[in-house]
ZAKE-717158 format. One line per 4 residues: for each residue x, y, z of N, C-alpha, C. Coordinates in steps of 0.02 Angstrom, whole numbers, m for minus. Each point is the difference from the previous one (the first is absolute). Layout:
X:Y:Z:X:Y:Z:X:Y:Z  ...
This chain:
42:m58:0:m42:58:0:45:62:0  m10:57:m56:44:28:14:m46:56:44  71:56:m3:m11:48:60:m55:62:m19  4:23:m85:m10:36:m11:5:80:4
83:16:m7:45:34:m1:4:44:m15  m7:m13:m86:15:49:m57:m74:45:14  m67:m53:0:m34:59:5:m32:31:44  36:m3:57:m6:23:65:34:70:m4
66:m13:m23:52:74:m23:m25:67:m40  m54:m37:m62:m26:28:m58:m56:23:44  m36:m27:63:m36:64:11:2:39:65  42:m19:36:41:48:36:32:82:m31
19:m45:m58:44:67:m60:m66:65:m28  m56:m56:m2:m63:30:m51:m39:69:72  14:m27:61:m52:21:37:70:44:51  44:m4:2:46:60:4:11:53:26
m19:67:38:7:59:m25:63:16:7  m1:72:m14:60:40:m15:14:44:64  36:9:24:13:51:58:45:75:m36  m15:47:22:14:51:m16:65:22:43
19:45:m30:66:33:46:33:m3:65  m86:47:35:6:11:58:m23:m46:40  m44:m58:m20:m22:m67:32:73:m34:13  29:m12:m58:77:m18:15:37:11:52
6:71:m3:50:51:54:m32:m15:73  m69:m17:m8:m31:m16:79:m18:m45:23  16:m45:m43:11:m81:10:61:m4:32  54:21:m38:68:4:37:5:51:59
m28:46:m12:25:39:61:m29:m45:82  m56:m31:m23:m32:m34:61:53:m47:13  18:m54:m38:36:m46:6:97:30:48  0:51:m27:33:30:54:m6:17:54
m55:31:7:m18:13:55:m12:m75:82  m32:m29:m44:0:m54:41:56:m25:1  63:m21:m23:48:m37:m8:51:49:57  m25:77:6:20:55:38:1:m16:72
m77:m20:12:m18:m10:40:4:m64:60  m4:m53:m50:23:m39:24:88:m8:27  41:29:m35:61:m29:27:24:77:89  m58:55:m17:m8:27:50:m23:m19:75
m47:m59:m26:m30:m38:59:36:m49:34  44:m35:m49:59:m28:7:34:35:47  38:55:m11:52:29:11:m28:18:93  m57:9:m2:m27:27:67:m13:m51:56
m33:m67:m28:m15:m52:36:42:m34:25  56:m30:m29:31:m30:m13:37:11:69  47:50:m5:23:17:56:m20:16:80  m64:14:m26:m71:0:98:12:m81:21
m9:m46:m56:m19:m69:14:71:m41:26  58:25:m36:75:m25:18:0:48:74  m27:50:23:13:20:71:m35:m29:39  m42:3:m17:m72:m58:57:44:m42:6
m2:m60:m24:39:m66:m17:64:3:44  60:50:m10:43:4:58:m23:19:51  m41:41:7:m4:4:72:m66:m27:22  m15:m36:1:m25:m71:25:19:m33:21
78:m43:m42:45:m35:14:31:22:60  13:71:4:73:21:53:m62:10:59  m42:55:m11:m35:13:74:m58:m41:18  m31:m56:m24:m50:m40:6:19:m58:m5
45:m58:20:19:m41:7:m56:m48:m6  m30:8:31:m62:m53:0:m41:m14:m37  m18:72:m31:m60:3:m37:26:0:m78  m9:m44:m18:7:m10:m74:m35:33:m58
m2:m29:m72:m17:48:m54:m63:m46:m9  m63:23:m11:m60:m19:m18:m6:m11:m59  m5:m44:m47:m8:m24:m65:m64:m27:m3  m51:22:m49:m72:m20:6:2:m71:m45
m60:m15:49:m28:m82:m41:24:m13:m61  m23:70:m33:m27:m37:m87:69:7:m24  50:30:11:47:m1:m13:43:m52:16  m11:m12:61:41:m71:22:m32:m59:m38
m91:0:m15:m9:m52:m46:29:m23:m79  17:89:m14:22:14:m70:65:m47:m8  23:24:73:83:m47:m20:6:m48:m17  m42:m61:54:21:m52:8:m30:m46:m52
């Protein structure tokens, strides 16, 4: 059975549109923006969560790091 490929392509191609200039420019500019954003959130979190984490270890001896269920189910 085949897949039916060729004319799957032919009307993808037929039904199409065209994006204009500035649709372009704000397609990308978004895609920056988020890509902005994200490595900002990065840059911010990242380092709160590596301080928690030590100092847990050094001044909370006892009390350990809480890792939820679904995550621990995810692992295993």
């Amino acid at each position: 059975m085949g897949c039916n490929c060729k004319n799957a392509v032919k009307i993808n191609d037929a039904n199409a549109t065209k994006q204009s200039g500035i649709e372009k420019v704000l397609l990308f500019l978004k895609k920056v923006g988020l890509f902005a954003l994200g490595i900002c959130f990065a840059i911010v979190i990242t380092p709160i969560v590596i301080v928690v984490i030590i100092y847990k270890m050094i001044f909370k001896p006892g009390e350990g790091i809480i890792i939820p269920d679904k995550i621990l189910k995810m692992l295993k």
